[in-house]
Biopython code that builds the backbone (N, CA, C, O; Angstrom):
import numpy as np
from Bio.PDB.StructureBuilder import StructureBuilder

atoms = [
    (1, "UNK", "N", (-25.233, -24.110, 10.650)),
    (1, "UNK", "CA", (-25.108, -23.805, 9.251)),
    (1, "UNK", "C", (-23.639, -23.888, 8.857)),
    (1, "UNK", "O", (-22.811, -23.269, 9.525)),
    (2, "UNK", "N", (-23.341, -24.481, 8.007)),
    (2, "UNK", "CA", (-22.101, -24.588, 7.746)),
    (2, "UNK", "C", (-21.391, -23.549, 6.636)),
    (2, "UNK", "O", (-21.956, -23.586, 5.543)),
    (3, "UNK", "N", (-20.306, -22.673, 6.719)),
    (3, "UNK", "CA", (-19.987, -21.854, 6.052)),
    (3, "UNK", "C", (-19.004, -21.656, 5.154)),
    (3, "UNK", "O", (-17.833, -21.782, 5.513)),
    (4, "UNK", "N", (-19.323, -21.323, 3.873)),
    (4, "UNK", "CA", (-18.280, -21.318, 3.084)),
    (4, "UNK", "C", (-17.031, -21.198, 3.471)),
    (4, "UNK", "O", (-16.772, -20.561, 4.492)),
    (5, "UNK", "N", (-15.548, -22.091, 2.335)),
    (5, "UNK", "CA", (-14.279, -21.034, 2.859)),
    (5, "UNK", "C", (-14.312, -19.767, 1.871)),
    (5, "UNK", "O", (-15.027, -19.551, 0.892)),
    (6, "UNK", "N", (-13.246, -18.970, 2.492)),
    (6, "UNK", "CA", (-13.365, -17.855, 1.822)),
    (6, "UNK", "C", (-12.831, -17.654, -0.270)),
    (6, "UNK", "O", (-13.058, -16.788, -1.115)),
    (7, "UNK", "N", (-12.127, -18.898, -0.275)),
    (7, "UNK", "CA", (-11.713, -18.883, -1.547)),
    (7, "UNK", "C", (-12.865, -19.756, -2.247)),
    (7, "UNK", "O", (-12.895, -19.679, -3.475)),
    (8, "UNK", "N", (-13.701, -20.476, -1.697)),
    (8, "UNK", "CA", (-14.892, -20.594, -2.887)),
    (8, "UNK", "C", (-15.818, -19.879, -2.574)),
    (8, "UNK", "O", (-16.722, -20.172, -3.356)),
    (9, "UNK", "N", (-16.231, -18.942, -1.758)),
    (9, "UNK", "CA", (-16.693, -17.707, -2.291)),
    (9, "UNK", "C", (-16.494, -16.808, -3.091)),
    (9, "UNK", "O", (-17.299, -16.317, -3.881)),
    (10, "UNK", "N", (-15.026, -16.458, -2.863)),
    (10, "UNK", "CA", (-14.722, -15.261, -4.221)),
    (10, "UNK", "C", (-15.037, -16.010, -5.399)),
    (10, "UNK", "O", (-15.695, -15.508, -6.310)),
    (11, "UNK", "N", (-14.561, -17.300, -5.434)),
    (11, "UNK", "CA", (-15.057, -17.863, -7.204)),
    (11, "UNK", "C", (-15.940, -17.863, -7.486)),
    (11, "UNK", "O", (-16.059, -17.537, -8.667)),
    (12, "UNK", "N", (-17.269, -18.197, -6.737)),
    (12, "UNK", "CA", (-18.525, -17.551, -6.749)),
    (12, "UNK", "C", (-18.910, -16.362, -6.772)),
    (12, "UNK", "O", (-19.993, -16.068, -7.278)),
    (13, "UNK", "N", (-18.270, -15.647, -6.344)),
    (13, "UNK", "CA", (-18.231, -14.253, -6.723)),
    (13, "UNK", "C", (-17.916, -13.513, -7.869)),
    (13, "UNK", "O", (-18.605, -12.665, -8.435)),
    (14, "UNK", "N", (-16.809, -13.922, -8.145)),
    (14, "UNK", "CA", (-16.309, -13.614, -9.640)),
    (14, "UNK", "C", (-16.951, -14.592, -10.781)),
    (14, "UNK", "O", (-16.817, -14.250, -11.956)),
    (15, "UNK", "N", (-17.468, -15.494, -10.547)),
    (15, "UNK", "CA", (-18.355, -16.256, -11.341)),
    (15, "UNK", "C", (-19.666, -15.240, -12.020)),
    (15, "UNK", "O", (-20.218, -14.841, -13.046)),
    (16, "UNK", "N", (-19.650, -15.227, -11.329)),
    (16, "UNK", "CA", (-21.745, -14.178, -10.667)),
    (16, "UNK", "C", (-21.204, -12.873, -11.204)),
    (16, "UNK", "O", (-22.101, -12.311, -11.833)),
    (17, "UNK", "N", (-19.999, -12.121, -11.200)),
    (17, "UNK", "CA", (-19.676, -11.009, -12.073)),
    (17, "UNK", "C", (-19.451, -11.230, -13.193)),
    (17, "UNK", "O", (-20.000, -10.432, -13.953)),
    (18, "UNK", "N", (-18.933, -11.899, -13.605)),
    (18, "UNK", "CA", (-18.247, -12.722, -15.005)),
    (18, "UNK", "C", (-19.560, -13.083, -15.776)),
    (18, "UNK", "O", (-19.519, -12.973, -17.002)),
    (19, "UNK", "N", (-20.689, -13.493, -15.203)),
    (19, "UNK", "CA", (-22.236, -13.754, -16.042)),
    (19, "UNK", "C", (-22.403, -12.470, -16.478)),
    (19, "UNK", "O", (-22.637, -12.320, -17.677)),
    (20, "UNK", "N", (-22.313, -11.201, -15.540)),
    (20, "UNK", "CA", (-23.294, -9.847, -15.797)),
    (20, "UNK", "C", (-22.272, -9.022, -16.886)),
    (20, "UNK", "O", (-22.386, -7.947, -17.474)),
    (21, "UNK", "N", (-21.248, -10.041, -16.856)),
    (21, "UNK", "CA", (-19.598, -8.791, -17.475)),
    (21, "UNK", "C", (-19.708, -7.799, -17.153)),
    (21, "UNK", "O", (-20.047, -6.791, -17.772)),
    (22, "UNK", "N", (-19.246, -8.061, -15.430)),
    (22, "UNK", "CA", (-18.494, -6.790, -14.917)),
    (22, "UNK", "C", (-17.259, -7.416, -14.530)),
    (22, "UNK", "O", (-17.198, -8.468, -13.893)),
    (23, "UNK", "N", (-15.875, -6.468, -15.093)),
    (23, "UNK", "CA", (-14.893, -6.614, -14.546)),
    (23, "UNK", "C", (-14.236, -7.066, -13.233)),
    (23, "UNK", "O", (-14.170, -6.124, -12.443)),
    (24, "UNK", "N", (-13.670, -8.344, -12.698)),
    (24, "UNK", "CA", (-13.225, -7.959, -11.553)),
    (24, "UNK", "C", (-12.237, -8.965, -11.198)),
    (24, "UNK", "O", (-12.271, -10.172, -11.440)),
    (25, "UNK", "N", (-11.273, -8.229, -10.536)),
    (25, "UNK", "CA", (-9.833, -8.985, -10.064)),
    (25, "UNK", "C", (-9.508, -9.035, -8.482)),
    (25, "UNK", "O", (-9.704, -8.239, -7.565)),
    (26, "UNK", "N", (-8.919, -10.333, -8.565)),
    (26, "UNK", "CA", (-8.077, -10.751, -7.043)),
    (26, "UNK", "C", (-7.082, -9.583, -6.702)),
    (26, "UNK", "O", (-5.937, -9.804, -7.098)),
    (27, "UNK", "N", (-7.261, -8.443, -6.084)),
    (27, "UNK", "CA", (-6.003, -7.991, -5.865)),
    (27, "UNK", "C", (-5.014, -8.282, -4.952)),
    (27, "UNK", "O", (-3.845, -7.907, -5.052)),
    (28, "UNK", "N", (-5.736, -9.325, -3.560)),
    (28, "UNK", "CA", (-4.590, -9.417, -2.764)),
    (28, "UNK", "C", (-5.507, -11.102, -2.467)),
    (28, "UNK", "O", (-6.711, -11.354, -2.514)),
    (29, "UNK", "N", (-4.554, -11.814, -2.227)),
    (29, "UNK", "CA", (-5.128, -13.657, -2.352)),
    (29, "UNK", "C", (-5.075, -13.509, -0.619)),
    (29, "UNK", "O", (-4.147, -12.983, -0.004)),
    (30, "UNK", "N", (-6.351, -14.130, 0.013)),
    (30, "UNK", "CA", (-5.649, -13.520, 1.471)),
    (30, "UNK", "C", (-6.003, -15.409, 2.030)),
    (30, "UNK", "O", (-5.600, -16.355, 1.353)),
    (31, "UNK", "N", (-6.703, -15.564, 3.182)),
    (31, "UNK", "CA", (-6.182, -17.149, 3.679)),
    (31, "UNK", "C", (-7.306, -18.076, 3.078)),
    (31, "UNK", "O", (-8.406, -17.585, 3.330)),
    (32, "UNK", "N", (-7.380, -19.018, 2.509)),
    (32, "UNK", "CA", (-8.306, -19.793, 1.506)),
    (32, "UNK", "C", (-9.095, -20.235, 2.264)),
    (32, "UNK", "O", (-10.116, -20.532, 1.643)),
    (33, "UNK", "N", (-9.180, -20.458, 3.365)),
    (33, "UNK", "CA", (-10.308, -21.338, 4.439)),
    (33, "UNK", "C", (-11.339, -20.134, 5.422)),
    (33, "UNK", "O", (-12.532, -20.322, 5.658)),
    (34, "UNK", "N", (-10.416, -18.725, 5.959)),
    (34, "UNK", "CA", (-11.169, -18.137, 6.807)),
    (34, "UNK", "C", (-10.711, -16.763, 6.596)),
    (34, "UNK", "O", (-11.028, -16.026, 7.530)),
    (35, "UNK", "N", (-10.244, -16.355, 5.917)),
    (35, "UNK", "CA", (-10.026, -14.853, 4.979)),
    (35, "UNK", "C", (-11.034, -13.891, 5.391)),
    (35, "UNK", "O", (-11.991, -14.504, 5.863)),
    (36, "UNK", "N", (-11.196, -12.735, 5.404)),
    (36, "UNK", "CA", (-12.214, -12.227, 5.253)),
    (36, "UNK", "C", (-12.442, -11.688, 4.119)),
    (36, "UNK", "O", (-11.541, -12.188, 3.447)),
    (37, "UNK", "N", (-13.081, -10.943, 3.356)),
    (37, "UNK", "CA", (-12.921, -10.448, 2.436)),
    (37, "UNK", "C", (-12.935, -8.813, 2.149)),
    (37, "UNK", "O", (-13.430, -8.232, 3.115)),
    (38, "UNK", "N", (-12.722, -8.339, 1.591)),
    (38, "UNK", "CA", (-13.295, -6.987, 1.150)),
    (38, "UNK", "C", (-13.083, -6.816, -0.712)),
    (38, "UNK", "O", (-12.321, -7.268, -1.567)),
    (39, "UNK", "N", (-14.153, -5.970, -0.660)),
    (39, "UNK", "CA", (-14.826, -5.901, -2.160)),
    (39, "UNK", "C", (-14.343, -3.995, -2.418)),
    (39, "UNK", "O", (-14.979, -3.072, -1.909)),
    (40, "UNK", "N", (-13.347, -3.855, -3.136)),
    (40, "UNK", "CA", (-13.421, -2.259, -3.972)),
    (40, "UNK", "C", (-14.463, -2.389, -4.774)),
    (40, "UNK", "O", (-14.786, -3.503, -5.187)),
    (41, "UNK", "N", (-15.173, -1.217, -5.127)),
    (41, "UNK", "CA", (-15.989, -0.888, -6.260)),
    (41, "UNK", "C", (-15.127, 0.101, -7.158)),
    (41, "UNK", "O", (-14.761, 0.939, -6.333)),
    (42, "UNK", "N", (-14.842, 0.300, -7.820)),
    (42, "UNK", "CA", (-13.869, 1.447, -8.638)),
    (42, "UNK", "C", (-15.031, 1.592, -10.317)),
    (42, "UNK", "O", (-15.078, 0.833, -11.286)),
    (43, "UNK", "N", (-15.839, 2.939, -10.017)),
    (43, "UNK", "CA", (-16.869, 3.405, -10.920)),
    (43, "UNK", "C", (-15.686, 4.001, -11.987)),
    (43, "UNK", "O", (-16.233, 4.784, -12.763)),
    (44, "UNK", "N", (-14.128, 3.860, -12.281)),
    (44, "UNK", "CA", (-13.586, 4.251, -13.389)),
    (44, "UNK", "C", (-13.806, 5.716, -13.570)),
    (44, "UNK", "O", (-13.877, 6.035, -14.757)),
    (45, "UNK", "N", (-13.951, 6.818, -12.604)),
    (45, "UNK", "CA", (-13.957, 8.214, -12.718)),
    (45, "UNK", "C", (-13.230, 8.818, -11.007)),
    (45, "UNK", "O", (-13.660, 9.473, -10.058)),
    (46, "UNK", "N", (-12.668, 8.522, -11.163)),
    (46, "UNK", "CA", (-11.307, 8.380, -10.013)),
    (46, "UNK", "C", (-12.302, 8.189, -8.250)),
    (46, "UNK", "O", (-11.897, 8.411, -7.109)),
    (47, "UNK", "N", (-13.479, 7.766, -8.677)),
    (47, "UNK", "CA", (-14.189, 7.607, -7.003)),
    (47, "UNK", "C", (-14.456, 5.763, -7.030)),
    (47, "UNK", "O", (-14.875, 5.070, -7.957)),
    (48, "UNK", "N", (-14.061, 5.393, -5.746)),
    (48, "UNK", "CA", (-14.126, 4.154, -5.391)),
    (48, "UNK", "C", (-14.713, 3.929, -4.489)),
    (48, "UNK", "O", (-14.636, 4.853, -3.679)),
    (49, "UNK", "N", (-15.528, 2.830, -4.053)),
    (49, "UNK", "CA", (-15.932, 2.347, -2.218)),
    (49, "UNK", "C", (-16.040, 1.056, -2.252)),
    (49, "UNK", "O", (-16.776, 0.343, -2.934)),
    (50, "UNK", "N", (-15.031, 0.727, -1.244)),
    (50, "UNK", "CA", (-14.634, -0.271, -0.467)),
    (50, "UNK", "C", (-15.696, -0.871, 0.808)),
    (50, "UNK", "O", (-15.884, -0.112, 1.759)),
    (51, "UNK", "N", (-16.355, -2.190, 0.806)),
    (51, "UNK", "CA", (-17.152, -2.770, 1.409)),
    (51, "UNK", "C", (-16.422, -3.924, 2.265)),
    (51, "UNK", "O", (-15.289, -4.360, 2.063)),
    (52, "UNK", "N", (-17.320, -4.314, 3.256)),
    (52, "UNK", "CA", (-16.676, -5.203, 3.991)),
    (52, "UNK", "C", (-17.608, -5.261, 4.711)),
    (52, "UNK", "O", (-18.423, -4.397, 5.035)),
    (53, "UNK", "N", (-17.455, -6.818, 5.116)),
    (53, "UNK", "CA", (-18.660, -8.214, 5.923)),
    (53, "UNK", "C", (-18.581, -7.470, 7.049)),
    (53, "UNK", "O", (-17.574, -6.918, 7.492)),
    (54, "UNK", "N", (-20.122, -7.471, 7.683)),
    (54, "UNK", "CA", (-20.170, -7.364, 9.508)),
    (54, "UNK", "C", (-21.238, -7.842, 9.484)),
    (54, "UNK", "O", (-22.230, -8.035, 8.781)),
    (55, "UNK", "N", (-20.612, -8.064, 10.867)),
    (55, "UNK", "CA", (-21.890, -9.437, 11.538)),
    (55, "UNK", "C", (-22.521, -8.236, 12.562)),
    (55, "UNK", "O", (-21.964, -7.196, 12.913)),
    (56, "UNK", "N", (-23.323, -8.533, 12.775)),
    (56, "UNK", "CA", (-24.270, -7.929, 13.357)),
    (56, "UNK", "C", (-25.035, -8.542, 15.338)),
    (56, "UNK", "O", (-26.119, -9.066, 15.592)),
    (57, "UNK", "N", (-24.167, -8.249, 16.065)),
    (57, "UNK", "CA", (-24.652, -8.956, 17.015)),
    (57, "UNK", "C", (-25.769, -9.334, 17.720)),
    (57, "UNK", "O", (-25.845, -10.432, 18.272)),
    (58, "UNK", "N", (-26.982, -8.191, 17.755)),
    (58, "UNK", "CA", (-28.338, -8.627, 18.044)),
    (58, "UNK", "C", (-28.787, -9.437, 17.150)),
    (58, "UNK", "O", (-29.150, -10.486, 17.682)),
    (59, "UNK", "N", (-28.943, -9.428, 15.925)),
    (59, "UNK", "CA", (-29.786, -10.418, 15.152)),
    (59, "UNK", "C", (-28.786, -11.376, 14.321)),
    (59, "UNK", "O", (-29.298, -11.827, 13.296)),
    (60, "UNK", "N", (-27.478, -11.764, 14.570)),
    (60, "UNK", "CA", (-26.463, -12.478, 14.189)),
    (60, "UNK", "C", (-26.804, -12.660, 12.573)),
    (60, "UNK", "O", (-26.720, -13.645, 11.841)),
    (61, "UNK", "N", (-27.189, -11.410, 12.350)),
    (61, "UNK", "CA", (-27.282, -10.951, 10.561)),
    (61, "UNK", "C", (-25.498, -10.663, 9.997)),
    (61, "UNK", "O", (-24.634, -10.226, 10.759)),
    (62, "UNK", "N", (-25.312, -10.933, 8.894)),
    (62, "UNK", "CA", (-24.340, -10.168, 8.387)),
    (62, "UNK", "C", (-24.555, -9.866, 6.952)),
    (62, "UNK", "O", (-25.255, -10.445, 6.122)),
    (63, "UNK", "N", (-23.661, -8.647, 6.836)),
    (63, "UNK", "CA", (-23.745, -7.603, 5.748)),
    (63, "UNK", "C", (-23.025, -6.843, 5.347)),
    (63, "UNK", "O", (-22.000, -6.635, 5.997)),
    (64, "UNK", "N", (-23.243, -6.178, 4.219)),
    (64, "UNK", "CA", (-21.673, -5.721, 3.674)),
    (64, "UNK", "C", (-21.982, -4.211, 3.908)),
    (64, "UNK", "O", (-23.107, -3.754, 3.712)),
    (65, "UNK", "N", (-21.068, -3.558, 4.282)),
    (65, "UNK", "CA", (-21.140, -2.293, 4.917)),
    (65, "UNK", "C", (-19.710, -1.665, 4.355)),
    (65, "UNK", "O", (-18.582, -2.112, 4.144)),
    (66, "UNK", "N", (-20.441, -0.260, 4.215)),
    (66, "UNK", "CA", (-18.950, 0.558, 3.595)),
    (66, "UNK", "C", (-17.894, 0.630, 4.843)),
    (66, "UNK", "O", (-17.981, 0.865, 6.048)),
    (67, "UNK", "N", (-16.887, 0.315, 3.950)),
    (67, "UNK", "CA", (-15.491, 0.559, 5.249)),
    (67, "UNK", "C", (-15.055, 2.289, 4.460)),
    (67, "UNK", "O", (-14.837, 3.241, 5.209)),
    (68, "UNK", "N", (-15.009, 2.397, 3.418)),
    (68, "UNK", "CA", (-14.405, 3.678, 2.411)),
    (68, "UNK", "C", (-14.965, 4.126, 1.746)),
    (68, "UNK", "O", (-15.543, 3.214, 1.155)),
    (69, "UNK", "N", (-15.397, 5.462, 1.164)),
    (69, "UNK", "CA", (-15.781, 5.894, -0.372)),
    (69, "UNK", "C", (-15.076, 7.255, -0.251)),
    (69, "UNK", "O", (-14.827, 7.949, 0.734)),
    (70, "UNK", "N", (-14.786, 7.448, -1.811)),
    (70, "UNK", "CA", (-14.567, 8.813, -1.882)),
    (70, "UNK", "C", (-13.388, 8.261, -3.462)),
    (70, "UNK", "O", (-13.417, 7.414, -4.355)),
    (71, "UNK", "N", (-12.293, 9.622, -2.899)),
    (71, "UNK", "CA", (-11.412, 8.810, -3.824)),
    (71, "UNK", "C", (-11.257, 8.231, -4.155)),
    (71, "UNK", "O", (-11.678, 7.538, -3.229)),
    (72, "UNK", "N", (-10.786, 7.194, -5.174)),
    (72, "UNK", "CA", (-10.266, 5.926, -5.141)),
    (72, "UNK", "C", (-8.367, 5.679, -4.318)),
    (72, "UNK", "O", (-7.854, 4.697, -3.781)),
    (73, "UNK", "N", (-7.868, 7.000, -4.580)),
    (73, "UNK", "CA", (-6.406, 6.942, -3.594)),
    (73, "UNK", "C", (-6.666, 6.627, -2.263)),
    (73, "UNK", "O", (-6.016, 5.822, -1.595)),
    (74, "UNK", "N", (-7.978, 7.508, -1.752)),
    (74, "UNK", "CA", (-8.474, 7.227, 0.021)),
    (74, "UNK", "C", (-9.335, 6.044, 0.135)),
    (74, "UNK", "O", (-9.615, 5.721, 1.289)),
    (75, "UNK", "N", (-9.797, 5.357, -0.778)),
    (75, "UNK", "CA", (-10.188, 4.408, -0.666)),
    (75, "UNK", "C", (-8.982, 3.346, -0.474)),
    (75, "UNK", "O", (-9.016, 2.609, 0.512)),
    (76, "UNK", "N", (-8.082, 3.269, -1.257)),
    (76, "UNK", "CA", (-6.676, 2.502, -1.340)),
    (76, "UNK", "C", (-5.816, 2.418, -0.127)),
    (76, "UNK", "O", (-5.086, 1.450, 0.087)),
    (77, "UNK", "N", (-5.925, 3.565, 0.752)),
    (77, "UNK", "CA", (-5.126, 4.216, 1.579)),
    (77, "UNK", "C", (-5.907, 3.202, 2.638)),
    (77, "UNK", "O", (-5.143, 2.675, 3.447)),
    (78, "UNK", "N", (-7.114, 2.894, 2.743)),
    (78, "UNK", "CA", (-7.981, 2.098, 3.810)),
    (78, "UNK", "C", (-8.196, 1.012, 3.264)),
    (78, "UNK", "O", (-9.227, 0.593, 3.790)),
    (79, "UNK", "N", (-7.882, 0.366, 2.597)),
    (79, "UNK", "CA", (-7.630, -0.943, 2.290)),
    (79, "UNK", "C", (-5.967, -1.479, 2.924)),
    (79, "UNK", "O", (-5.578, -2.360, 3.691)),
    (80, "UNK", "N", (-5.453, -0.615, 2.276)),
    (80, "UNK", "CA", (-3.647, -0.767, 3.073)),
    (80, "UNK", "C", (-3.631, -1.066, 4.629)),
    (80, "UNK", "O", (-2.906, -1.864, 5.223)),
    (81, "UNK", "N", (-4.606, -0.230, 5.142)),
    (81, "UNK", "CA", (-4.710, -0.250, 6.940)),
    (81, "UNK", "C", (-5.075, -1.220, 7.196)),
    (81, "UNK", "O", (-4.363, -1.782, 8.027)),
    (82, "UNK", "N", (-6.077, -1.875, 6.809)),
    (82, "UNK", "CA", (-6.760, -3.005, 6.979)),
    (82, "UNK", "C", (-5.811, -4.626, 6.479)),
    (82, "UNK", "O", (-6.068, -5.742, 6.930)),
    (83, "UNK", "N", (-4.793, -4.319, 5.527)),
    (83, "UNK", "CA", (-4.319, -5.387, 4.715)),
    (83, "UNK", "C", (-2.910, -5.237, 5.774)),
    (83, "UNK", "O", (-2.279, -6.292, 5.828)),
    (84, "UNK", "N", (-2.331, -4.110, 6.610)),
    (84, "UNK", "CA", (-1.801, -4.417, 7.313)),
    (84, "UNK", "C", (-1.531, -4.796, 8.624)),
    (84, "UNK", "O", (-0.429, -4.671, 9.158)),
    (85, "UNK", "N", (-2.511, -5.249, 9.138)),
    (85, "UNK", "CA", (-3.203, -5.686, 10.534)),
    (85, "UNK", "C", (-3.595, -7.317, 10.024)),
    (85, "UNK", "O", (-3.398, -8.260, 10.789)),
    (86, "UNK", "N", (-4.181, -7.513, 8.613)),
    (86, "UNK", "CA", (-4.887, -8.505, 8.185)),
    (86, "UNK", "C", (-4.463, -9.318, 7.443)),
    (86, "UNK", "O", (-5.339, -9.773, 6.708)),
    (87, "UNK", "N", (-3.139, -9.866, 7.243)),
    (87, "UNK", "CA", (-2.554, -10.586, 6.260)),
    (87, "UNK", "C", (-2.868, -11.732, 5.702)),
    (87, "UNK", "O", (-2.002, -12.284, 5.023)),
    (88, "UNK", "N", (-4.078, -12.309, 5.845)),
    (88, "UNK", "CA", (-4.785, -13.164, 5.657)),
    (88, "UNK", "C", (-6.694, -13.040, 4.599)),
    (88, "UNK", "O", (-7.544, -13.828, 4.183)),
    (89, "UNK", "N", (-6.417, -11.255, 4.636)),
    (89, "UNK", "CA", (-7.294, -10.193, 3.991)),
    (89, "UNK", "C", (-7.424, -10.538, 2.651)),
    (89, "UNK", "O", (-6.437, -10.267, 1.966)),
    (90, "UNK", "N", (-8.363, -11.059, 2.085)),
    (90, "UNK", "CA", (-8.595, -10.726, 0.523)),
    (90, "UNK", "C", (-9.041, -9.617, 0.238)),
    (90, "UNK", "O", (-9.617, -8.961, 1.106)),
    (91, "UNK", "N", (-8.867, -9.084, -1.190)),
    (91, "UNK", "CA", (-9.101, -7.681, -1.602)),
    (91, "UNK", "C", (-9.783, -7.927, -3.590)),
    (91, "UNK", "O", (-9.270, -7.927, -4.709)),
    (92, "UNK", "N", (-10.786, -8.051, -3.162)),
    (92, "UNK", "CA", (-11.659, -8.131, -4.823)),
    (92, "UNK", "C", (-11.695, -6.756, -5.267)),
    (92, "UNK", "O", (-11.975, -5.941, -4.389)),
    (93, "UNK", "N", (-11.469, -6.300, -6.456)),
    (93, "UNK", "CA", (-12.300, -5.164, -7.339)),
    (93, "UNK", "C", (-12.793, -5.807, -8.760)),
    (93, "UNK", "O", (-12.560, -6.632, -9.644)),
    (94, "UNK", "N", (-14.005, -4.363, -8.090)),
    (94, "UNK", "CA", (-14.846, -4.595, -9.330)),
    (94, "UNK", "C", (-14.517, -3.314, -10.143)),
    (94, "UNK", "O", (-14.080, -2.324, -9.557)),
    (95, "UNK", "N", (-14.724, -3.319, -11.515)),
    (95, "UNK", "CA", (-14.599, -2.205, -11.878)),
    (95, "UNK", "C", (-15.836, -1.558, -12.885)),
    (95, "UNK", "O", (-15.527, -1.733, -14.063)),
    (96, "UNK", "N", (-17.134, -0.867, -12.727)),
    (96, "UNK", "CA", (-17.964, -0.789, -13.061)),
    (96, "UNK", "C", (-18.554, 0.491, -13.314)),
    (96, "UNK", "O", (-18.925, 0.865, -12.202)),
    (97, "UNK", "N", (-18.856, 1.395, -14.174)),
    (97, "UNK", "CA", (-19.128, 2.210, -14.508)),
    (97, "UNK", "C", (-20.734, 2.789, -14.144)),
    (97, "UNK", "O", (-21.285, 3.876, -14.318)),
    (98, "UNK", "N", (-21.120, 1.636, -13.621)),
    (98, "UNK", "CA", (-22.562, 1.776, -13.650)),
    (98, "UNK", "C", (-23.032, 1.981, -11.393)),
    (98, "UNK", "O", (-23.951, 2.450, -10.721)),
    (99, "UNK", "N", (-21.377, 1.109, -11.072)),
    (99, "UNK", "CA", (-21.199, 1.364, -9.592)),
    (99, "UNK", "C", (-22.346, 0.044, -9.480)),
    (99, "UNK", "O", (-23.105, 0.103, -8.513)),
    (100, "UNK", "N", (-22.487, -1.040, -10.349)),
    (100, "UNK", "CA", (-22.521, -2.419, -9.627)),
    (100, "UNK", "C", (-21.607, -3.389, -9.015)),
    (100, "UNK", "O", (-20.401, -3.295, -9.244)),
    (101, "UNK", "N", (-22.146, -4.463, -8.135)),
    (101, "UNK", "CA", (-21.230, -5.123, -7.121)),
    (101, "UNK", "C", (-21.873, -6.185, -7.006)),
    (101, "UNK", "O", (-21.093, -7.119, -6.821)),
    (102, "UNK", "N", (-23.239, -6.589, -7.032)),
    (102, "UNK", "CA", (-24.250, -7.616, -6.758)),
    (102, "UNK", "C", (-23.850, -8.223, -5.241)),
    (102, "UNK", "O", (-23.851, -9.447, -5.108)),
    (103, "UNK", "N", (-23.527, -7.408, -4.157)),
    (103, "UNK", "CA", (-23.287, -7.833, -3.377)),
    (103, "UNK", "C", (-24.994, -7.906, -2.025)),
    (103, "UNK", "O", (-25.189, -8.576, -1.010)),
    (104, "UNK", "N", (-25.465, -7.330, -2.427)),
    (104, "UNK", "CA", (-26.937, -7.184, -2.309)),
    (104, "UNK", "C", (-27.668, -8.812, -2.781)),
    (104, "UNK", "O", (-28.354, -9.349, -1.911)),
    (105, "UNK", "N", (-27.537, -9.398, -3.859)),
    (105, "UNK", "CA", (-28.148, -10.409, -4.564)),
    (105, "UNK", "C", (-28.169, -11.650, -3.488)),
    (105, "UNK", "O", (-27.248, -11.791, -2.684)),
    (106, "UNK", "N", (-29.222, -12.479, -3.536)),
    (106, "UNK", "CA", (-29.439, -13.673, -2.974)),
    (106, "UNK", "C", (-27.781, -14.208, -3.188)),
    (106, "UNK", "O", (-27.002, -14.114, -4.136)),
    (107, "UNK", "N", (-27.674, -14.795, -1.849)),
    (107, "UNK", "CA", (-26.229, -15.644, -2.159)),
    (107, "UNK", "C", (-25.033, -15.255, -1.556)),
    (107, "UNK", "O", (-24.179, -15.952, -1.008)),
    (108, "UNK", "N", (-25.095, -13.807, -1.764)),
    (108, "UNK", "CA", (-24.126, -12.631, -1.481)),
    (108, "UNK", "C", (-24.195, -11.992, -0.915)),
    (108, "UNK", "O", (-23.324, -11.125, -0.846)),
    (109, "UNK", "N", (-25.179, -11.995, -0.200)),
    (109, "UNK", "CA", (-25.554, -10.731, 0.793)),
    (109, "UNK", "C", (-24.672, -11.377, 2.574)),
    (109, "UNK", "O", (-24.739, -10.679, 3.585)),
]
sb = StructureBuilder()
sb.init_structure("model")
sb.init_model(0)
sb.init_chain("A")
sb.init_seg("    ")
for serial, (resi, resn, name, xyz) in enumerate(atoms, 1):
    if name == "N":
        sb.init_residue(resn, " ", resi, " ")
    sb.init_atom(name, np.array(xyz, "f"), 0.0, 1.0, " ", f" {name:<3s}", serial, name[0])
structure = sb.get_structure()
């Protein structure tokens, strides 16, 4: 199966948010071919959660799994850890009141 790079996914990504108008920005541009990604959610009432891809080794599934929630500062604080080990790390937020992400949806999962 051949796999996306990581920068035409996010455009697909932000495409697919941009239909539903939900807010969402590049916060950190990380390597265009094999990046990984991570997705903030920021519900705009100071709580955030931060998601991120895992592969799954028995059934070579992958899925987006919380790395953070809580604050949005402790959410920030674990994005930093990760962006400094990972310099090649993209960092999407969404910003949604309703605490959508469509990261669940055919395509995106």
């Amino acid at each position: 199966m051949t796999r996306l790079t990581a920068e035409f996914w996010v455009h697909a990504y932000l495409a697919r948010l941009r239909f539903q108008d939900i807010p969402a920005y590049v916060v950190a541009h990380g390597d265009d071919t094999a990046g990984a990604v991570l997705v903030k959610l920021n519900t705009l009432d100071g709580q955030a959660v931060a998601f991120q891809r895992s592969f799954d080794l028995m059934s070579g599934e992958r899925k987006w799994v919380e790395l953070s929630s809580g604050l949005e500062g402790g959410v920030d604080q674990a994005i930093q850890r990760q962006r400094s080990f990972d310099p090649d790390l993209w960092v999407i937020e969404v910003e949604d009141r309703q605490g959508r992400h469509l990261l669940g949806e055919e395509g995106l999962e």
